[in-house]
C-alpha positions as CSV (number, residue, x, y, z in Angstrom):
1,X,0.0,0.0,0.0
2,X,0.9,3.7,-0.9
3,X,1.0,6.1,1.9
4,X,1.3,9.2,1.3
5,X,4.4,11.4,2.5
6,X,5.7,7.5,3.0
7,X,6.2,6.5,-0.3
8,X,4.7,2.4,-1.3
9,X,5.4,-0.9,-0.3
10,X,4.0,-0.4,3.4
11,X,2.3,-3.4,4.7
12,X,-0.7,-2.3,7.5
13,X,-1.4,-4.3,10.9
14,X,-4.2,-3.6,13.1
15,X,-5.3,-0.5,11.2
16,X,-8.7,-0.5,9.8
17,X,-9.4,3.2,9.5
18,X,-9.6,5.7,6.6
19,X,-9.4,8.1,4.6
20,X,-5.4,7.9,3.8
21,X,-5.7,10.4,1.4
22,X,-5.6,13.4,3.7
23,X,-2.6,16.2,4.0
24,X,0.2,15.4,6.0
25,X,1.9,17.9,8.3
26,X,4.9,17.9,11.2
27,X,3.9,17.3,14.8
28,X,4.4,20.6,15.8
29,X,6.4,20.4,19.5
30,X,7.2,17.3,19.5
31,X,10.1,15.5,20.9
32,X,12.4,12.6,19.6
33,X,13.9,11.7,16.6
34,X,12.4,13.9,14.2
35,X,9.5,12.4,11.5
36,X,6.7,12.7,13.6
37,X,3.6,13.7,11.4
38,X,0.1,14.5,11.9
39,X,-2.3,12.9,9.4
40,X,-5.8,14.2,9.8
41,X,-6.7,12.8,13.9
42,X,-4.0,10.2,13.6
43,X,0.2,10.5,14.2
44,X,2.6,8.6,12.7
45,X,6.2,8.3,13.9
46,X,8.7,6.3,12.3
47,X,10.5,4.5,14.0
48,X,14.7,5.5,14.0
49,X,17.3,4.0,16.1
50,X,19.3,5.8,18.8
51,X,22.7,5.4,20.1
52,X,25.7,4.1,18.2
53,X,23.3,2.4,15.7
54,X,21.6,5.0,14.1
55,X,25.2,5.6,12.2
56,X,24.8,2.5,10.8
57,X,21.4,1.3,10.4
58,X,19.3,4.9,11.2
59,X,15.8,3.1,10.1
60,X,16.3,-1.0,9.6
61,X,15.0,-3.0,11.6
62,X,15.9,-7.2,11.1
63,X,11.7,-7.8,11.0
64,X,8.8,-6.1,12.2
65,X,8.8,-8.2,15.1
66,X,9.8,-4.7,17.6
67,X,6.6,-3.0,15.7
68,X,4.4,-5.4,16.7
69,X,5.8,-6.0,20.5
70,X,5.2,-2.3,20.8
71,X,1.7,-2.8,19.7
72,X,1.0,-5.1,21.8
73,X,2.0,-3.1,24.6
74,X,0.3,-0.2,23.8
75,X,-3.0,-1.9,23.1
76,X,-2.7,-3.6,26.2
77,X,-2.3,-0.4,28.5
78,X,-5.2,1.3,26.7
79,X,-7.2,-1.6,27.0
80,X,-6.5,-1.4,30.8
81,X,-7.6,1.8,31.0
82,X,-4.1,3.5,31.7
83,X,-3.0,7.3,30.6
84,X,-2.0,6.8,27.1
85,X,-2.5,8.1,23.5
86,X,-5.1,5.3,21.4
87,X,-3.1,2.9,19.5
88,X,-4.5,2.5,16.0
89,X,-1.8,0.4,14.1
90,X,1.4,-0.1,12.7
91,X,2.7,-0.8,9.3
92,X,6.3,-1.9,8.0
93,X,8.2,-2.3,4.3
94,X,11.1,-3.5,3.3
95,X,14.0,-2.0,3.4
96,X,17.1,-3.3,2.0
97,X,18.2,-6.8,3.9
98,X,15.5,-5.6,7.1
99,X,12.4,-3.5,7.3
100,X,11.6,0.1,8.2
101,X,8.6,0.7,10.5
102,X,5.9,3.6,11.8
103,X,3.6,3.2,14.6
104,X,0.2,5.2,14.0
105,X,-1.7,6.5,16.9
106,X,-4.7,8.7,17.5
107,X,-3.6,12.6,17.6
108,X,-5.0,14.2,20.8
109,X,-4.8,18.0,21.7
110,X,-1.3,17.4,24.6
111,X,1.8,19.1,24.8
112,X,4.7,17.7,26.1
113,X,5.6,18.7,29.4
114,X,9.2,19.8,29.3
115,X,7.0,22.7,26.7
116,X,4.8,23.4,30.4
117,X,6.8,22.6,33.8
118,X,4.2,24.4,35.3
119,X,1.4,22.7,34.5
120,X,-0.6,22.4,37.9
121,X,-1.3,18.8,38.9
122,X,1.4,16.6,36.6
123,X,3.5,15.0,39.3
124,X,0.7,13.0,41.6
125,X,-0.8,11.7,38.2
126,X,2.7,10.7,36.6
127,X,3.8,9.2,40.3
128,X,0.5,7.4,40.3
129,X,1.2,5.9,36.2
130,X,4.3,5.2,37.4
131,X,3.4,3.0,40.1
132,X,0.7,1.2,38.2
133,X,3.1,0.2,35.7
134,X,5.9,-1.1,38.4
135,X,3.0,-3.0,39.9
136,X,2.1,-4.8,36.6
137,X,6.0,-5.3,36.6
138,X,6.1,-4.0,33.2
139,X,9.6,-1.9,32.3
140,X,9.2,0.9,29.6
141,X,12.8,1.7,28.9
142,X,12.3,4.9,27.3
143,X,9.7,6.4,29.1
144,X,11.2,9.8,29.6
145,X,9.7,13.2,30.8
146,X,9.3,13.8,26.7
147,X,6.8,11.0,26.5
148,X,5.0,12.8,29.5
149,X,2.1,14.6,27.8
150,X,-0.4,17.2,29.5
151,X,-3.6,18.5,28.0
152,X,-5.4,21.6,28.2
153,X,-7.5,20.2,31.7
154,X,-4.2,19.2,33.3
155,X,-4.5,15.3,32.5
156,X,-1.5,13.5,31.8
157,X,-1.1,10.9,29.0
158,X,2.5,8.5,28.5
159,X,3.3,7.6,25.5
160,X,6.4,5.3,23.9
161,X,6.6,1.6,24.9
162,X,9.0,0.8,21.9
163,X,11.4,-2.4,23.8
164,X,8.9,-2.2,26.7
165,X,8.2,-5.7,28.3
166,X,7.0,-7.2,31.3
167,X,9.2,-8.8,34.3
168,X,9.6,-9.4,37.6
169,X,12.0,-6.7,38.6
170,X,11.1,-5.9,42.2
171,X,11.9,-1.9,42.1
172,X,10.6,-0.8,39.2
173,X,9.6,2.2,40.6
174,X,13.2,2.8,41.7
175,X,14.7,2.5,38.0
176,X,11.8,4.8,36.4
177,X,12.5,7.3,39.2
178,X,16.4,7.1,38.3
179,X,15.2,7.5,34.4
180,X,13.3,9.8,35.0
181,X,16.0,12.0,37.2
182,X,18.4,12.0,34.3
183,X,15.5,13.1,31.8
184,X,14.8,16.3,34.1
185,X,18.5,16.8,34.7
186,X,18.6,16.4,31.1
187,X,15.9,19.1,30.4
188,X,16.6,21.6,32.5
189,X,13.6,21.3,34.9
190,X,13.0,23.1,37.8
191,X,14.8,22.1,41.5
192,X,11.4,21.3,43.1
193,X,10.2,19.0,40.5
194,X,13.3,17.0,41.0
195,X,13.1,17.0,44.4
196,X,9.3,15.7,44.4
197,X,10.4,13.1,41.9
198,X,13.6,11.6,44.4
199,X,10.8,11.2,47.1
200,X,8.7,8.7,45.0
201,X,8.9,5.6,46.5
């Protein structure tokens, strides 16, 4: 299938909506590793490699096996009820000896919160996301404060379970607080958000 602003080739999963005939444009604000569009109410973002990788092999993945595990995920935690954009569907192509993959979400009306510290309200809901997701022992390993979204009544939404998978690591909540630390650091976020964050237990 053609997508537009994609080029052909691109094989859908899970995704039973149209039109896919309607104007592309950048997600304005967003984070990450550039891509991200809006397509009428839905987002796509490619998926790119970070670290030492992306040199090498920016977009190819061996299969679309990580698409679909991120999914999977994702379709689980909405399911469940928990802070998070909809998932709508993936789709993958090939791409030289591997594949090259985007993830396709609903758009909703957020902006990331390193764009509004000072949104009243964040920390208690992200603390209390956080410690649903230790207590279903599942690890998103780049959950970040990017991927922390707020909307225009203050609720907060998560986003990005790309390598996310359940365990049975006993401090989960210890090793998203630490993540989480660095992110802010990162960022430049305020002293007192910090602080709340090193008390989350």
């Amino acid at each position: 299938m053609e997508l537009p602003g994609f080029g052909p080739g691109w094989i859908l999963e899970a995704v039973s909506e149209g039109p896919w005939d309607e104007p592309l444009c950048p997600l304005e604000g967003a984070f990450g590793r550039g891509g991200v569009v809006r397509w009428g109410d839905r987002v796509v973002r490619p998926y790119r490699r970070g670290g030492l990788l992306r040199r090498l092999v920016h977009r190819t993945y061996l299969g679309p096996g990580r698409f679909r595990r991120e999914l999977r995920v994702h379709r689980a935690l909405w399911g469940a009820g928990f802070p998070t954009v909809e998932p709508l569907g993936c789709a993958w192509r090939r791409s030289g000896l591997g594949v090259e993959g985007l993830l396709i979400t609903r758009w909703a009306a957020v902006t990331p919160w390193p764009r509004c510290w000072d949104a009243p309200g964040v920390l208690p809901q992200l603390h209390a996301a956080i410690r649903a997701l230790a207590a279903w022992g599942l690890w998103a390993p780049d959950l970040n404060a990017t991927n922390v979204l707020v909307d225009a009544q203050g609720q907060v939404c998560l986003l990005d379970w790309d390598r996310a998978a359940w365990g049975r690591d006993t401090d989960l909540v210890g090793r998203y607080r630490g993540r989480l630390l660095r992110s802010l650091s990162r960022l430049g976020a305020g002293a007192a958000i910090r602080r709340s964050v090193e008390d989350w237990a």
